[in-house]
TIVOPA-677486 format. One line per 3 residues: number of its first residue (from 0); their letters; for each residue x, y, z of N, C-alpha, C. Coordinates in steps of 0.02 Angstrom, whole numbers, padded with zeros to 5 digits. Each point is the difference from the previous one (the first is absolute). Layout:
<torvexs>
NUM> A> X,Y,Z,X,Y,Z,X,Y,Z ~ ...
</torvexs>
This chain:
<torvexs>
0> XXX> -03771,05643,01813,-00039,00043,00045,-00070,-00029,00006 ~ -00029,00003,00051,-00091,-00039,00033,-00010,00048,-00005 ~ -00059,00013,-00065,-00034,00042,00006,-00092,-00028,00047
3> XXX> -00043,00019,00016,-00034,-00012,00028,-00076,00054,-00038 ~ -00042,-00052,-00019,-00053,00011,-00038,-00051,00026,00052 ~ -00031,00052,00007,-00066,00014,00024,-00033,00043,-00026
6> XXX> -00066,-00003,00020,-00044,00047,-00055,-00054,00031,00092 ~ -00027,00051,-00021,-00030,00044,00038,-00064,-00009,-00016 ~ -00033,-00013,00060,-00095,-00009,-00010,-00038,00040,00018
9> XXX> -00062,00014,00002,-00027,00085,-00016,00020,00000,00099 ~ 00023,-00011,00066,-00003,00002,00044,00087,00033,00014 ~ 00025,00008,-00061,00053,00010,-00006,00068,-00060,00043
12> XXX> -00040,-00050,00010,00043,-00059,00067,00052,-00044,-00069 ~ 00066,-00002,00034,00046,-00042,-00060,-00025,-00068,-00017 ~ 00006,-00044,-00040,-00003,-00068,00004,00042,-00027,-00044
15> XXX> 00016,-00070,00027,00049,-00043,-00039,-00035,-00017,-00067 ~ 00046,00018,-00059,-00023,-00007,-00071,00017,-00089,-00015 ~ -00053,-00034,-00016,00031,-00073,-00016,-00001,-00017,-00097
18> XXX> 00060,-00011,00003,00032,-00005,-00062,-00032,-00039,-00035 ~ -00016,-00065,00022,-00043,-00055,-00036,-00071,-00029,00055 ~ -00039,-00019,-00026,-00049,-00037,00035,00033,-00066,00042
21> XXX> -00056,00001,00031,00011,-00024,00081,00005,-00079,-00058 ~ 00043,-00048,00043,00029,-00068,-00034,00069,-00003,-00027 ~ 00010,-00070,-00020,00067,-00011,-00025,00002,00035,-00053
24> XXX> 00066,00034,-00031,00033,00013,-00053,00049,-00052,-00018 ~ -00011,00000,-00067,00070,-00062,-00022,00035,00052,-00070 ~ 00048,00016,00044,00042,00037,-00039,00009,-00004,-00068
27> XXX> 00020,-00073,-00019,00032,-00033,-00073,-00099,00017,-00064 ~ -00040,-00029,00038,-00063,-00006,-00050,-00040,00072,00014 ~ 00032,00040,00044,-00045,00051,00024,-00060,-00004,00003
30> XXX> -00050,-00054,00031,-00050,-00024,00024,-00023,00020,00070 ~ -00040,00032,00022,-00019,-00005,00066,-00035,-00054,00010 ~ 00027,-00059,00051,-00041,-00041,00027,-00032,00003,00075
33> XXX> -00095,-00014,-00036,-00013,00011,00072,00002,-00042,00053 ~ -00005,00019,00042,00027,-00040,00061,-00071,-00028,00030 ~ 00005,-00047,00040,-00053,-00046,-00006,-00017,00026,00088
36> XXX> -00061,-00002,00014,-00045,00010,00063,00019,-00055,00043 ~ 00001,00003,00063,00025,-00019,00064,-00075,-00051,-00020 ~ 00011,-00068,00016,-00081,-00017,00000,00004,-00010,00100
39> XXX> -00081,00037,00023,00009,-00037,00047,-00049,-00021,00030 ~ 00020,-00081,00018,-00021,-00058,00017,-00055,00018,00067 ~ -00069,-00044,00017,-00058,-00001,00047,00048,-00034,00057
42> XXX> 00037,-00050,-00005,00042,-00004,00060,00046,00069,00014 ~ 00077,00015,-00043,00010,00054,00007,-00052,00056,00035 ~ -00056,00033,-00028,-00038,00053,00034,00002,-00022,00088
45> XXX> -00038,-00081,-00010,-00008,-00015,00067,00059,-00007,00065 ~ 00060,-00009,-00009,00064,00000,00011,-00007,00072,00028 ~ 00012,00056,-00050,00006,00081,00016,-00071,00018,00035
48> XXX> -00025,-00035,-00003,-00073,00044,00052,00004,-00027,00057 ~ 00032,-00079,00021,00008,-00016,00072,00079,00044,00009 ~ 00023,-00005,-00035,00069,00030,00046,-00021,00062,00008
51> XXX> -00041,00025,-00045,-00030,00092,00019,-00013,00007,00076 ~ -00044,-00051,00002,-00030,00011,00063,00012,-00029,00060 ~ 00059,-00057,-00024,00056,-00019,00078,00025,00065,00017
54> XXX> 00017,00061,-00056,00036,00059,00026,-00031,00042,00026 ~ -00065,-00011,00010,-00055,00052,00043,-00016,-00032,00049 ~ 00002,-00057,00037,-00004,-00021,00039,00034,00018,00066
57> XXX> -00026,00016,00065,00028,00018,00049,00051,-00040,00020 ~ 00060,00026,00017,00059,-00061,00031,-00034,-00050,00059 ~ -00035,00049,00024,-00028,-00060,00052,-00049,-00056,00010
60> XXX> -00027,00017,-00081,-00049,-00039,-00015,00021,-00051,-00039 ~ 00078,00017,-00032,00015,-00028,-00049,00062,-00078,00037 ~ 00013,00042,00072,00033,-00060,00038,-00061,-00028,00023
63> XXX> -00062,00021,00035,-00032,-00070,00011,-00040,-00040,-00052 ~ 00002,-00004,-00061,-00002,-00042,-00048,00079,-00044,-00013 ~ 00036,00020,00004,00044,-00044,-00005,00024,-00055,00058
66> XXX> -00008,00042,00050,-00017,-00044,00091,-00053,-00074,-00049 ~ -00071,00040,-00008,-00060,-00052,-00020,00032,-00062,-00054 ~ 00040,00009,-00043,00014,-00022,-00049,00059,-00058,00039
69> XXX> 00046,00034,00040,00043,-00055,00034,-00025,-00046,00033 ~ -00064,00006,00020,-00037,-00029,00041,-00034,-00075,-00012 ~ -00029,00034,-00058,-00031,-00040,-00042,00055,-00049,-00037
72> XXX> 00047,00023,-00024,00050,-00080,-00027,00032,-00020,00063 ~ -00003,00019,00064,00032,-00031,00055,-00063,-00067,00025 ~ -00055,00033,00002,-00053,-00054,00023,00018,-00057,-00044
75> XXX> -00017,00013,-00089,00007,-00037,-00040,00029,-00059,00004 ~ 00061,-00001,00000,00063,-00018,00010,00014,-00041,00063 ~ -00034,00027,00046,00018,-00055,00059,-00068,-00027,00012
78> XXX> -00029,00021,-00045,-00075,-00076,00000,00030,-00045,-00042 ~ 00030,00005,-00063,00034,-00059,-00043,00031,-00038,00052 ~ 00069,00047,00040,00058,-00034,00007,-00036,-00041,00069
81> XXX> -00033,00008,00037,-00057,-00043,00043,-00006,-00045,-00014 ~ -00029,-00029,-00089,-00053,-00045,-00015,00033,-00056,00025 ~ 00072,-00008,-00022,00038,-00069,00009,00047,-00008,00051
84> XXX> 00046,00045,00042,00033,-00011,00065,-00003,-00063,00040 ~ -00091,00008,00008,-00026,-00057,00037,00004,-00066,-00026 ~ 00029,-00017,-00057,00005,-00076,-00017,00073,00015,-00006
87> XXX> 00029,00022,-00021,00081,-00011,00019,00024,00009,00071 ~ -00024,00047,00042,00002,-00028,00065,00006,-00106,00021 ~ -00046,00004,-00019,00003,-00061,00023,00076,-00030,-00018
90> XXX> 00042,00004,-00018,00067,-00031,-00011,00031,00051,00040 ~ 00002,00048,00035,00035,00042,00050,-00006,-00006,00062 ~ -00005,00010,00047,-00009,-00035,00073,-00044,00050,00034
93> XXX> -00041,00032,-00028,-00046,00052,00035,-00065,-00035,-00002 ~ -00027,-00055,-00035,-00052,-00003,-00021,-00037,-00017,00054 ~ 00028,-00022,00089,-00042,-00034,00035,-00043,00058,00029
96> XXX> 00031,00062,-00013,-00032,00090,00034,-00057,-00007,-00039 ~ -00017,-00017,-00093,-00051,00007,-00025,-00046,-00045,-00036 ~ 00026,-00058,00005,-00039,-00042,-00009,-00012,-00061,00087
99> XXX> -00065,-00020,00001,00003,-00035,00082,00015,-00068,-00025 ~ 00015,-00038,-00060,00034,-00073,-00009,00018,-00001,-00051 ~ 00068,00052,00023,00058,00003,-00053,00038,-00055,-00014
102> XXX> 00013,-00044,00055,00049,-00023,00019,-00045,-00099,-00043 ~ -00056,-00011,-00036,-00028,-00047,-00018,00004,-00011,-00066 ~ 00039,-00034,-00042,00019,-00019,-00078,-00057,-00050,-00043
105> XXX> -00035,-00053,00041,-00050,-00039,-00020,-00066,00028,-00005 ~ -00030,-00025,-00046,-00085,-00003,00022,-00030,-00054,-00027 ~ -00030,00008,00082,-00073,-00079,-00005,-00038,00039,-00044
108> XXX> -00060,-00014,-00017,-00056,00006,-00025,-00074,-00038,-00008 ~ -00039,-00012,00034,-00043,-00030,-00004,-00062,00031,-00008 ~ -00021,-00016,-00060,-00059,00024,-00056,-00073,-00041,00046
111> XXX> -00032,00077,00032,-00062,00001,00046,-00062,-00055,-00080 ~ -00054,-00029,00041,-00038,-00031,-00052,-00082,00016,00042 ~ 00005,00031,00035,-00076,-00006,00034,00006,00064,00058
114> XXX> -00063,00021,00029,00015,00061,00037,-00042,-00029,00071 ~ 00048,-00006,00062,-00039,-00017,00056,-00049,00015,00036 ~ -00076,-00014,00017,-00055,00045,00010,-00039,-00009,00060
117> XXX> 00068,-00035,00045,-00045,-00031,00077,00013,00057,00024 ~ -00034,00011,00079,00039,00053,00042,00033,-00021,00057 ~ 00001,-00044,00002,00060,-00060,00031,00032,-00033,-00023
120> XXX> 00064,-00028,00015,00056,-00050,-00026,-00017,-00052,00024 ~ -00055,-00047,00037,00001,-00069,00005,-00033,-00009,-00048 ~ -00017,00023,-00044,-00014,-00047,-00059,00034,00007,-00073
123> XXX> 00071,-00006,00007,00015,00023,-00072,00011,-00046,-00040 ~ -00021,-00063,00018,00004,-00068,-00046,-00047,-00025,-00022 ~ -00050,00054,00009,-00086,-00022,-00018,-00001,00052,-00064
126> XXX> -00029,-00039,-00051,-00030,00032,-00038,-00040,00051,-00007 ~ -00032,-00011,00056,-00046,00047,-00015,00015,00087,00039 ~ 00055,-00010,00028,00032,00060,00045,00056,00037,-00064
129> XXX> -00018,-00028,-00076,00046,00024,-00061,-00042,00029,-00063 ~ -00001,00053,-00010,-00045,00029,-00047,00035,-00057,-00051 ~ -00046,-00028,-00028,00028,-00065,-00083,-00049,00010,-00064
132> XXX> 00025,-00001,-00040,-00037,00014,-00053,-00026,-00074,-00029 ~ -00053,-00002,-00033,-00031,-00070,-00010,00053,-00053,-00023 ~ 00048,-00004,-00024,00062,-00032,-00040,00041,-00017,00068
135> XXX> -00010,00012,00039,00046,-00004,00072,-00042,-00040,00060 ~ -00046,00024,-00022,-00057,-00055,00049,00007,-00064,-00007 ~ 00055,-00033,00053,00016,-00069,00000,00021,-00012,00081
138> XXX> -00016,-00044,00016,00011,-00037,00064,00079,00001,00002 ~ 00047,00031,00030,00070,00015,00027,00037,00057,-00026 ~ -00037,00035,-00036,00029,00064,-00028,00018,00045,00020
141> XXX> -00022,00018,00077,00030,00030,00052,00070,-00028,00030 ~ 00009,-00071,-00001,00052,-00013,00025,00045,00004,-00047 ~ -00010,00015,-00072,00046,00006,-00049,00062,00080,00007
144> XXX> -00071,00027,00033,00015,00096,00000,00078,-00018,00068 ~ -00022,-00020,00043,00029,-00002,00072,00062,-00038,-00021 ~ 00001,-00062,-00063,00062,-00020,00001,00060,00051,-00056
147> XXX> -00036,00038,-00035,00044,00060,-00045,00022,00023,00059 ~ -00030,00045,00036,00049,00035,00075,00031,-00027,00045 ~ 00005,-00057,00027,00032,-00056,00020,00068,-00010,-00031
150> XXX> -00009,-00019,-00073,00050,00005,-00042,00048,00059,-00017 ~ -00042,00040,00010,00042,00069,-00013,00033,00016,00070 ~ -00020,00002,00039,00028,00011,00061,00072,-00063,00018
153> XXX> -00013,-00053,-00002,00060,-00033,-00009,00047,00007,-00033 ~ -00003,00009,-00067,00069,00019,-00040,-00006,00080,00009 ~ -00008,00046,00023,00024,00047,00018,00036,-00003,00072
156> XXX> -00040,-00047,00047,00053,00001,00062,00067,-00062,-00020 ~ 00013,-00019,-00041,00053,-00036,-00053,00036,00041,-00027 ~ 00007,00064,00003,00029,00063,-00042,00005,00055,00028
159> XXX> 00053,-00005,00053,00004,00074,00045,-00015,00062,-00032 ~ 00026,-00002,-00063,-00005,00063,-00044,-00068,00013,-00046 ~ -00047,-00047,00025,-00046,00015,-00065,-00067,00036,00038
162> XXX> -00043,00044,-00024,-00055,00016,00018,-00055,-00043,-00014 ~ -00061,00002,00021,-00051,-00046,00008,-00064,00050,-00034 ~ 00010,00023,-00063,-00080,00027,-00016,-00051,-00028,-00017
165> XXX> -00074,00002,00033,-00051,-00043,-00012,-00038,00071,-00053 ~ -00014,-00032,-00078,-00020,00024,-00044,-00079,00008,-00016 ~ -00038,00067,-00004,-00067,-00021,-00031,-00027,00072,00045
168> XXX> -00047,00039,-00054,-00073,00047,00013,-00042,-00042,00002 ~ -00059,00090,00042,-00040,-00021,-00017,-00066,-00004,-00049 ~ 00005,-00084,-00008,-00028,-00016,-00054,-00070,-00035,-00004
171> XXX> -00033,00007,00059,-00054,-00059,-00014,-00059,00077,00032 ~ -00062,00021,-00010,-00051,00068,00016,-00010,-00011,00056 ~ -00016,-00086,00006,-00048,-00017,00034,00035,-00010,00055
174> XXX> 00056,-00038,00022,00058,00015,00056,-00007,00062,00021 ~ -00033,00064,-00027,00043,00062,00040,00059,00008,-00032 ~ 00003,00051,00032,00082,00040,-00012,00056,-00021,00064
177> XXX> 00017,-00065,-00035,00053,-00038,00020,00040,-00031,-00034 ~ 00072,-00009,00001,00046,-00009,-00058,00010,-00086,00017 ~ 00014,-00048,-00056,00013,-00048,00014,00087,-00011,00039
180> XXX> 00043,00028,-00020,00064,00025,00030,-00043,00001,00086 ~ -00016,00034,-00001,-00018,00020,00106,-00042,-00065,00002 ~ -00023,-00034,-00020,-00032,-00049,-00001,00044,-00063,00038
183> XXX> 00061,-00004,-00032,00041,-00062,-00015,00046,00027,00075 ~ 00025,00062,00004,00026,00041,00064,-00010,-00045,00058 ~ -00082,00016,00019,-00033,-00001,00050,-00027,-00070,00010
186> XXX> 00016,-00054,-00063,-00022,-00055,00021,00068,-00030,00027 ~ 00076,00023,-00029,00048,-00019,00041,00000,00020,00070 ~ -00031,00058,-00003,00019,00041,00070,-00041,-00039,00058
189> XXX> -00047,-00033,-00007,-00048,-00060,00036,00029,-00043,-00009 ~ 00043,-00030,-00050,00022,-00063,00006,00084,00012,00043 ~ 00003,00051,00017,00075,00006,00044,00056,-00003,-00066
192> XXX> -00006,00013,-00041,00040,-00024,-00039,00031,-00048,-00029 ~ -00035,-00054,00033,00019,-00059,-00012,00051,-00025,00059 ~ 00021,00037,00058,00046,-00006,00030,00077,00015,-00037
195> XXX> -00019,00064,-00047,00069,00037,-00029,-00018,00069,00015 ~ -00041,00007,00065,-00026,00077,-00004,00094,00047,00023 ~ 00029,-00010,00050,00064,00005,00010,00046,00041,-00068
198> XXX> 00003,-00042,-00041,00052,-00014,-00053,-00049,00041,-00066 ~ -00065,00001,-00016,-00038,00009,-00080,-00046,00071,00050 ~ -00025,00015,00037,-00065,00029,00009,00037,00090,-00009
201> XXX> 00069,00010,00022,00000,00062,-00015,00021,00015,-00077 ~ 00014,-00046,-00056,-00009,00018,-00050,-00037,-00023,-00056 ~ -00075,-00016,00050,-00038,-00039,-00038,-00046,00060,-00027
204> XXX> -00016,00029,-00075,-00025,00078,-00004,-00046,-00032,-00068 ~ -00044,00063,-00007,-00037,-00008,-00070,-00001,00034,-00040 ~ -00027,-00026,-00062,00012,00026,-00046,-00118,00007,-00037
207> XXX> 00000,00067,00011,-00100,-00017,00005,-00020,00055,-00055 ~ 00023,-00014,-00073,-00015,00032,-00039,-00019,-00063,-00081 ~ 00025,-00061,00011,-00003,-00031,-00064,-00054,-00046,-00018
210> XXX> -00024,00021,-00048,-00070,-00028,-00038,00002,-00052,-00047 ~ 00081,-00029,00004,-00017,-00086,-00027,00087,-00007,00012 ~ 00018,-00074,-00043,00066,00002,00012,00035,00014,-00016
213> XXX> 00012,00034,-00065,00056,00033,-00023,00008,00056,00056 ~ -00047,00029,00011,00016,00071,00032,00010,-00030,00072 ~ -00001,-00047,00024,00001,-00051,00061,00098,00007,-00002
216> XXX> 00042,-00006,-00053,00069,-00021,-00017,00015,00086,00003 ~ -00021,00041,-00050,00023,00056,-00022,00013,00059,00073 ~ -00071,00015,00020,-00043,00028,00066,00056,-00013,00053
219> XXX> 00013,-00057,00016,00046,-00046,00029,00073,00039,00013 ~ 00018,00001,-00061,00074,00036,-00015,-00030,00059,00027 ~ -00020,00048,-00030,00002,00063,00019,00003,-00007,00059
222> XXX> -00068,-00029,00052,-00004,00007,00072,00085,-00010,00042 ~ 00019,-00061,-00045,00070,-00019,00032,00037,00064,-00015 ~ 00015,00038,-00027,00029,00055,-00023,-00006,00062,00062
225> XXX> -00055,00001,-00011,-00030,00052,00051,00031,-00005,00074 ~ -00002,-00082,00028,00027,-00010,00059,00087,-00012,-00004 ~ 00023,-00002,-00033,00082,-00038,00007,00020,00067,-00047
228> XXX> -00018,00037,-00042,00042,00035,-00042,00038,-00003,-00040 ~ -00015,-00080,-00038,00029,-00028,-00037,-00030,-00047,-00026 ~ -00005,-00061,-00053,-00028,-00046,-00045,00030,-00061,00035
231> XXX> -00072,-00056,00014,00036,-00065,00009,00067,-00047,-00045 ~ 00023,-00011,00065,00071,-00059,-00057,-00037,-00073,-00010 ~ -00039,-00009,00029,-00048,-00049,-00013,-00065,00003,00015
234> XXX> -00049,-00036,-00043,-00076,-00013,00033,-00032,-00078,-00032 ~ -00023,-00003,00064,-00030,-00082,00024,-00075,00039,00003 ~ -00057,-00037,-00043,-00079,00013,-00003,-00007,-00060,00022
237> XXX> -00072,00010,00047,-00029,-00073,00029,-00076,00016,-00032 ~ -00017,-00056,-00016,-00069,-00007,-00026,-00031,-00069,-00015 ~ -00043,-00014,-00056,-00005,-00065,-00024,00045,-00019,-00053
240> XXX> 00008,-00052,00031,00043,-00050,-00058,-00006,-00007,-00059 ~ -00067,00019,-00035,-00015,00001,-00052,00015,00066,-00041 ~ -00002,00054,00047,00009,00056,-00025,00081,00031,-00023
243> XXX> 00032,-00064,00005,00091,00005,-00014,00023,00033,-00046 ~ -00032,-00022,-00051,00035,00005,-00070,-00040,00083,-00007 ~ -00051,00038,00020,-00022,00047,-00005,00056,00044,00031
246> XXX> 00015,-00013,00051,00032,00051,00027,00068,00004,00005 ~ 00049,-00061,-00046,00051,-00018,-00013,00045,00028,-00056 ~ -00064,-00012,-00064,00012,-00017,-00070,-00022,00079,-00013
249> XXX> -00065,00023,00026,-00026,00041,-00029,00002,00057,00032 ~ -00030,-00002,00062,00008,00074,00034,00099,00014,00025 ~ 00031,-00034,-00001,00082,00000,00008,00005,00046,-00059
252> XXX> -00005,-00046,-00063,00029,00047,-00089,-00015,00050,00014 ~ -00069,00011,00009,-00037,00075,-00013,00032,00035,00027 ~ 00039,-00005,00082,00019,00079,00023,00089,-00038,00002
255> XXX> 00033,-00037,-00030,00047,-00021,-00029,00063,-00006,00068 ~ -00038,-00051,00034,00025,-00008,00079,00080,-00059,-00032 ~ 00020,00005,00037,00070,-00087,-00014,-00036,-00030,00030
258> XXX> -00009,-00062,-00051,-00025,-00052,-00008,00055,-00047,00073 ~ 00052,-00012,00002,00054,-00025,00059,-00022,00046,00071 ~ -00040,00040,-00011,-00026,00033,00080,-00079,00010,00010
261> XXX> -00044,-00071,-00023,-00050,00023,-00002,-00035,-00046,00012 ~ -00012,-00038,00051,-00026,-00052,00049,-00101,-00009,00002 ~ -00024,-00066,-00001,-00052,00009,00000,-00013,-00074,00052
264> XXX> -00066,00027,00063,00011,-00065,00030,-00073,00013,00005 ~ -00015,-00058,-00036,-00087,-00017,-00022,-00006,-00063,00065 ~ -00097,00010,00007,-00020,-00072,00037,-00069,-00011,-00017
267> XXX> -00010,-00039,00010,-00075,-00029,-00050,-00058,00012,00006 ~ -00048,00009,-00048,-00061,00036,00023,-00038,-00058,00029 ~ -00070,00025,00020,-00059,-00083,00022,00003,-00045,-00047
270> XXX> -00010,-00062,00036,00017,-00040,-00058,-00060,-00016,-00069 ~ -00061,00036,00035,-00076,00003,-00036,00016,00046,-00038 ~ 00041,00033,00017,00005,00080,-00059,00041,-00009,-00019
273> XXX> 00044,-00044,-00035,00055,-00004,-00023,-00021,00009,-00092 ~ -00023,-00044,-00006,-00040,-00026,-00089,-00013,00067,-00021 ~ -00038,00072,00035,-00027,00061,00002,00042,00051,-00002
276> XXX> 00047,-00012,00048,00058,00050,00004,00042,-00030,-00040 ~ 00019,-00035,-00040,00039,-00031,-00049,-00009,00039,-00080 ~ -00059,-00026,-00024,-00039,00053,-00033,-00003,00064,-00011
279> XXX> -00007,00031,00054,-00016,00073,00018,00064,00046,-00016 ~ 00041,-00042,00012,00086,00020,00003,00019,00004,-00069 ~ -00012,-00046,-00033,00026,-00013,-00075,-00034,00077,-00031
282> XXX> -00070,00016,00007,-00030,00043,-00026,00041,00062,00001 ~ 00022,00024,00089,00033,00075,00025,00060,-00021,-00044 ~ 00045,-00062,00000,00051,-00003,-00034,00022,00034,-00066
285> XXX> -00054,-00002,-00027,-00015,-00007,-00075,-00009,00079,-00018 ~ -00030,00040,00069,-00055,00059,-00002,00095,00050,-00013 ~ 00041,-00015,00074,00060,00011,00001,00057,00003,-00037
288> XXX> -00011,-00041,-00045,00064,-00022,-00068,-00035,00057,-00050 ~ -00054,00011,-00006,-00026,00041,-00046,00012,00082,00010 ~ -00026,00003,00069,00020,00064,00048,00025,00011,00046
291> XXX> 00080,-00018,00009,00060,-00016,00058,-00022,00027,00069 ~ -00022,00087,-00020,00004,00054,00056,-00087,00009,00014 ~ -00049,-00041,-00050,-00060,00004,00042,-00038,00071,00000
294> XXX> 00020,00035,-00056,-00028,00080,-00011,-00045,-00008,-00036 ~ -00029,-00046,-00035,-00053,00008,-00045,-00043,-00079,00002 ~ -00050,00035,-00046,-00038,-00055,00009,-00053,-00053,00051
297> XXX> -00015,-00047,-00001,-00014,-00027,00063,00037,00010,00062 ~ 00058,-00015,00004,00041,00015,00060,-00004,00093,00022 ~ 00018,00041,-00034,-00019,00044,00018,-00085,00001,00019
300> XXX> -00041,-00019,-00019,-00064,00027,00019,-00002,-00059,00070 ~ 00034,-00057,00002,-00008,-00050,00060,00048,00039,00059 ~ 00033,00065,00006,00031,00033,00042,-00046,00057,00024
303> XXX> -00050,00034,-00059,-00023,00040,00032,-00081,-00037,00034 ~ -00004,-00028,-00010,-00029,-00042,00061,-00005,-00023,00057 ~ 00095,-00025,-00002,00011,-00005,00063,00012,00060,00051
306> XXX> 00005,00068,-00027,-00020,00065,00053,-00018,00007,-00010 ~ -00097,-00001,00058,-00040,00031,00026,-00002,00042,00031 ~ 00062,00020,00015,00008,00055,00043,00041,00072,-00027
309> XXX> -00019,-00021,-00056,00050,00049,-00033,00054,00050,00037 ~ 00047,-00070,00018,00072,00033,00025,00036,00041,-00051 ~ 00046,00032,00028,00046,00033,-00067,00050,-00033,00023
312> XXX> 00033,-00021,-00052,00077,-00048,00013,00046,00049,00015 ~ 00046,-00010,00035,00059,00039,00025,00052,00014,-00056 ~ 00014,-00074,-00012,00049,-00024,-00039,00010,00059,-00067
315> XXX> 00058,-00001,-00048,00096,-00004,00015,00001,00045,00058 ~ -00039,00040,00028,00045,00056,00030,00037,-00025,00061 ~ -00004,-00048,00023,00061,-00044,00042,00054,-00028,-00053
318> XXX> -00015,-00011,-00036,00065,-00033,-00049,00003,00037,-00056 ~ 00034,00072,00006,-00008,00028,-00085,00044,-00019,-00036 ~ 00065,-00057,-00002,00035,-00028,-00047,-00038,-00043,-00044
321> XXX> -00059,-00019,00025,-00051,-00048,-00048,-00057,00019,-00028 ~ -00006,00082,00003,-00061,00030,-00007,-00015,-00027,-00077 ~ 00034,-00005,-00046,-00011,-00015,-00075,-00016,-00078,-00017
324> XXX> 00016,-00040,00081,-00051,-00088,-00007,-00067,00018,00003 ~ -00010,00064,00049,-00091,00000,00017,-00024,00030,-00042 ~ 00035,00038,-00044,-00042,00042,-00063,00011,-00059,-00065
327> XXX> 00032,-00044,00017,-00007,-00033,-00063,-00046,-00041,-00008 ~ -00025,-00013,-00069,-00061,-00059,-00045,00020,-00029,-00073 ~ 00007,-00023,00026,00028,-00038,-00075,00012,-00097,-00003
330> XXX> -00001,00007,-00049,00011,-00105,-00020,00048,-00030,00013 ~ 00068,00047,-00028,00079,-00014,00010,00026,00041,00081 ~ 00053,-00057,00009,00034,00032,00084,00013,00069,00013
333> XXX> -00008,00034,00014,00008,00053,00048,00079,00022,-00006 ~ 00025,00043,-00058,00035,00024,-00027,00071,00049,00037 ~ -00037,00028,00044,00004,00045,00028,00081,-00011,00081
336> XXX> -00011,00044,00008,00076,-00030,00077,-00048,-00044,00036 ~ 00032,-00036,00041,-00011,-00042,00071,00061,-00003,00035 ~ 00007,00011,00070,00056,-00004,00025,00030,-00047,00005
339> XX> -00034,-00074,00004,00023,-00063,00013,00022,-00028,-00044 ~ -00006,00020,-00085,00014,-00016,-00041,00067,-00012,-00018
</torvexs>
């Protein structure tokens, strides 16, 4: 038979009589064990005070936060999936809608050396119509400039597929704000092209951001990027002959180009400045082996020199597969992806 324990309180109201204190009983030791407190946790509280108050929230307030919230990982999400389309495009057959010389696999390159300062083109073989820095002041050094674009323009009209970028900012105060790149342009564009205007002049383009030569090679790529939507399968640099092994040996490693696709067609400086520019070269050589990418040191401080105009560089944001070559500084190669690699 259940009998049922209650006792009467001065209100005369029944209540349940409890036999033992609140906790475990263990029958066998007749021990009450007490039972241990809920602990609860500053996350826990925080957990139950937002869900408190998701449940006071108006339904209609509570769908347009979640609207806001879809919103926000939808933008997200198709800014990522954006970043790269545009370089895999280029292997799909859409690319001629978004890039305007999709359809070009090569690049010329010819590394600007002086900034043009006539306001006419009959004189671009005169010295003195060429902003020159004292080291350049030599009797034919103008005709040296005219035979780099000459040269470049020929083996690009030699290469249905290759673009023609004339390389170089601006770098000299006293020129004005004029890029050596538009420099080299406009002295072809007076010289007719050499009689390849036909065949080179509509993809003869520049590149008017680089403050020596590495960034002359690097600058280069990106620009090519920007226009074709894709990375050269080859590049041919025109410059001095002397400057070979710089831009072969050293600026090649650094951004870790194939060596089997990487062309250099040098031609000779004055022959008075040869002994000078011989010299001069060994020094940058030396400056380069020490500091590949040119971020520190002399070379860095010999860049911020060369803008007077304190441009802001564009660059990766035309090529963000290489954004981690332009943030890099260091002694050893450039670790990091390259596509050509």
């Amino acid at each position: 038979m259940k009998i049922n324990h209650t006792f009467v309180s001065g209100n005369n109201s029944p209540k349940s009589f409890q036999a033992y204190r609140r906790g475990d009983f263990d029958l066998e030791s007749g021990i009450v064990k007490k039972s241990r407190k809920q602990k609860n946790s500053p996350l826990g509280r925080m957990i139950k005070s937002f869900r408190n108050k998701i449940h006071q929230l108006h339904p209609l307030l509570l769908l347009l936060i979640c609207l806001s919230l879809m919103i926000t990982v939808f933008i997200v999400f198709d800014g990522k999936f954006k970043m790269m389309p545009s370089y895999r495009a280029a292997s799909e057959g859409n690319v001629v809608d978004i890039y305007p010389f999709a359809n070009f696999k090569n690049l010329v390159m010819v590394a600007g050396h002086s900034v043009y300062t006539s306001s006419g083109c009959d004189k671009v073989d005169k010295e003195d119509a060429w902003y020159l820095e004292p080291y350049q002041k030599h009797p034919g050094q103008a005709a040296t400039f005219i035979t780099h674009i000459q040269k470049g323009v020929e083996i690009a009209a030699n290469d249905d597929v290759a673009l023609l970028l004339f390389s170089g900012g601006e770098t000299r105060k006293d020129a004005g704000p004029r890029s050596e790149a538009q420099s080299y342009w406009t002295v072809a564009e007076s010289k007719q092209w050499f009689g390849k205007g036909d065949s080179v002049r509509g993809r003869a383009l520049t590149e008017e951001h680089a403050r020596d030569s590495f960034e002359n090679l690097l600058f280069s790529l990106c620009r090519f990027r920007e226009l074709t939507g894709t990375y050269p399968h080859n590049i041919t640099v025109v410059g001095y002959d002397f400057k070979e092994e710089r831009f072969v040996h050293l600026h090649r490693s650094a951004i870790r180009f194939p060596e089997s696709s990487f062309f250099y067609s040098g031609t000779p400086s004055t022959q008075n400045s040869r002994e000078a520019a011989l010299k001069g070269e060994a020094m940058v050589r030396s400056q380069f082996q020490e500091d590949p990418y040119g971020c520190s040191g002399s070379l860095h401080h010999k860049k911020l020199g060369r803008d007077p105009f304190h441009r802001t560089v564009p660059y990766p944001n035309g090529c963000p597969e290489i954004e981690g070559l332009f943030r890099y500084c260091g002694a050893a190669p450039y670790p990091g992806f390259v596509p050509w690699a």
